[in-house]
N, C-alpha and C positions, 0 to 999 in steps of 0.2 A: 539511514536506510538499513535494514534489517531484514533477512528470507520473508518476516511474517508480511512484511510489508511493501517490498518492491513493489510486486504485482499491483499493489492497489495503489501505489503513486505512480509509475507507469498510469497506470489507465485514466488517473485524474488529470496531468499532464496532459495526455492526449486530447481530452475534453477542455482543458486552459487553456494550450499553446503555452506550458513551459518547457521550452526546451532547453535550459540550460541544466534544470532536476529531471527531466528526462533523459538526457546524456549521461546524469551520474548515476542514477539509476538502472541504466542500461550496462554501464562500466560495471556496476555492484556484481548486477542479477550475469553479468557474465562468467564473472568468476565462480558461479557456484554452478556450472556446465562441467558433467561428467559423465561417466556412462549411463548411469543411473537417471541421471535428470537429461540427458540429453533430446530425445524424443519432443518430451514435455515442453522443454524452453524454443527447441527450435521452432515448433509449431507457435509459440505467443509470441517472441520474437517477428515472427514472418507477418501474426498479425497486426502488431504495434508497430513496424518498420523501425526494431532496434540493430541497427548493423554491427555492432560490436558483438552482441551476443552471436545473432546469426552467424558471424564470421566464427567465432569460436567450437558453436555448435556442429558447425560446417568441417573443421578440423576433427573436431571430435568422433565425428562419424566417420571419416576417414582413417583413423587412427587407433579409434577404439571397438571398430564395428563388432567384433566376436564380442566382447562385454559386455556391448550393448544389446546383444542379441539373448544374449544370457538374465540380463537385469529390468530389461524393460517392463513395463506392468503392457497387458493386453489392450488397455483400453487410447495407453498412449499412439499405437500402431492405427489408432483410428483417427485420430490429428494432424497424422504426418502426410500430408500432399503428396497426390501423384506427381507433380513437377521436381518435387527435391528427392524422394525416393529413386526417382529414374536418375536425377541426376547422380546421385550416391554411387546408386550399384551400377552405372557404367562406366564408371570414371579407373583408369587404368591403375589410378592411386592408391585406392580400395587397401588398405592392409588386409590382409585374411591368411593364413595359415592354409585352411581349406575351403574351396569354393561351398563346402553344401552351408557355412553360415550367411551367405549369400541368400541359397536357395530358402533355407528357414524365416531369412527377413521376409521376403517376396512372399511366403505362403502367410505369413503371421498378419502382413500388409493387407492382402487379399482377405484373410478370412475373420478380420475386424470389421468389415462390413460388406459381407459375400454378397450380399442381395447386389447394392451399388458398384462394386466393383469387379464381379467376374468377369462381367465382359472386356476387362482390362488384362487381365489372362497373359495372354499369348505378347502384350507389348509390355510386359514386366519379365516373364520369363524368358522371352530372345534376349533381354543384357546380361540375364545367370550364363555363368558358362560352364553350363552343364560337362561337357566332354572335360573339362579339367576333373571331374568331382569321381570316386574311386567308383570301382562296378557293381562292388555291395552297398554302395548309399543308392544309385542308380536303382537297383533290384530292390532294395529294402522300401526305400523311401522315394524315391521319385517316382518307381511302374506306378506306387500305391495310392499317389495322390490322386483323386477327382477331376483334380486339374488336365492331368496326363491321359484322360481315360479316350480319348479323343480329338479329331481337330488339329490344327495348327500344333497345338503343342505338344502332341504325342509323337509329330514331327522331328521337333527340339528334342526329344527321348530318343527316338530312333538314332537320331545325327549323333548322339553322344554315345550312345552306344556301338555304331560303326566307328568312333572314333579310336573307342576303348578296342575292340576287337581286332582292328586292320592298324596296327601301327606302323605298317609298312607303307600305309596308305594318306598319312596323317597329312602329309606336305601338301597333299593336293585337296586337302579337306582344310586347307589352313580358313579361318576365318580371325572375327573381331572375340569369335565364343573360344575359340584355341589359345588365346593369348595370355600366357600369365600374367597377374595381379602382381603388382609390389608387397613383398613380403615383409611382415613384421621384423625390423631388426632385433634377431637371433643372439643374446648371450653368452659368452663365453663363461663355465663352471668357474667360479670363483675359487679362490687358493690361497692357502695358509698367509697368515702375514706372515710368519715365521718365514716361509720357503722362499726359493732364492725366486722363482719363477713371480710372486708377488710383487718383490724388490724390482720386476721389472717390469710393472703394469699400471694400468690404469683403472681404478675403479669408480664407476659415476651412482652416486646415491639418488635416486629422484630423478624429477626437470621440468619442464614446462616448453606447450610449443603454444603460443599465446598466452593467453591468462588462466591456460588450462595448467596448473600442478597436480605433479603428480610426486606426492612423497612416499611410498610404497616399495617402488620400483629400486633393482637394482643392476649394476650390468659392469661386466669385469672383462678387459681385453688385456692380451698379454703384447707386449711390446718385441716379444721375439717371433711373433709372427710376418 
């Protein structure tokens, strides 16, 4: 089994009933789920009923959603189901730094095929949570959207905007859109081996949460904290 070829033993499988080189092939095609390819897999996945990938795919988008926001080719946003989308971006899980890669999934979602999907609008953007996202992305880029010009979701703009303006006023405006996202786990600056503060740390190269690796990555805690 090899990238060139899962896909088309997957699909032959599927037409045999073997599912014992469809398991392995699903085990394969999972591990090559990353930001990049994520989109893409989880949509063939979802059609082939492979649950190792999907489950992968599934972390992945939780963990790597700004990358993937960044990497994804346009046409993949048009494969991605309303049912997993919604599920994604309401999930408290969400790693995100800042809510507007949230909002850029949802507009990229939507205007991969505006014609079929705008009337879905207003039930993709009540789970953005707009009122987290700063006043100049609001002014810049949410007044601007098409989306916002009107309706239901000019609403969701308003709300977020009272939220940013009155923060005295927040507690009683609290909702599901107020609520902070789990934050990507934050690095500490790395430090000399030499130094004494090294001699008392922890440094992790890579890791993997599933069959997702990631060797890239690195992350340095001090132990005197």
């Amino acid at each position: 089994i090899t990238t060139d070829n899962a896909k088309a033993i997957i699909q032959a499988c599927q037409l045999l009933d073997l599912q014992r080189l469809k398991d392995a092939a699903d085990k394969f095609l999972s591990e090559q789920v990353g930001p990049a390819t994520c989109l893409g897999l989880a949509s063939f996945a979802k059609t082939y009923d492979l649950q190792v990938t999907s489950e992968c795919a599934s972390k992945c988008m939780l963990h790597k959603m700004e990358d993937i926001v960044r990497l994804a080719l346009d046409h993949e946003y048009k494969t991605l189901g309303e049912e997993a989308l919604i599920q994604y971006i309401s999930d408290d899980n969400l790693e995100v730094d800042d809510e507007s890669f949230v909002f850029d999934l949802a507009v990229k979602w939507l205007s991969a095929d505006r014609e079929a999907r705008e009337s879905k609008a207003f039930e993709v953007f009540q789970l953005v949570r707009l009122p987290l996202c700063k006043p100049d992305f609001l002014f810049d880029e949410v007044e601007k959207s098409p989306y916002f010009s009107s309706g239901q979701c000019l609403k969701l703009l308003l709300e977020a905007n009272q939220y940013q303006l009155l923060p005295g006023r927040r507690e009683s405006m609290a909702s599901h859109r107020t609520k902070p996202r789990k934050k990507p786990s934050a690095p500490l600056q790395c430090v000399s081996k030499t130094s004494e503060a090294a001699k008392a740390g922890v440094v992790v190269l890579g890791g993997a949460y599933g069959s997702i690796v990631d060797q890239n990555s690195s992350k340095c805690w001090s132990l005197k904290d």
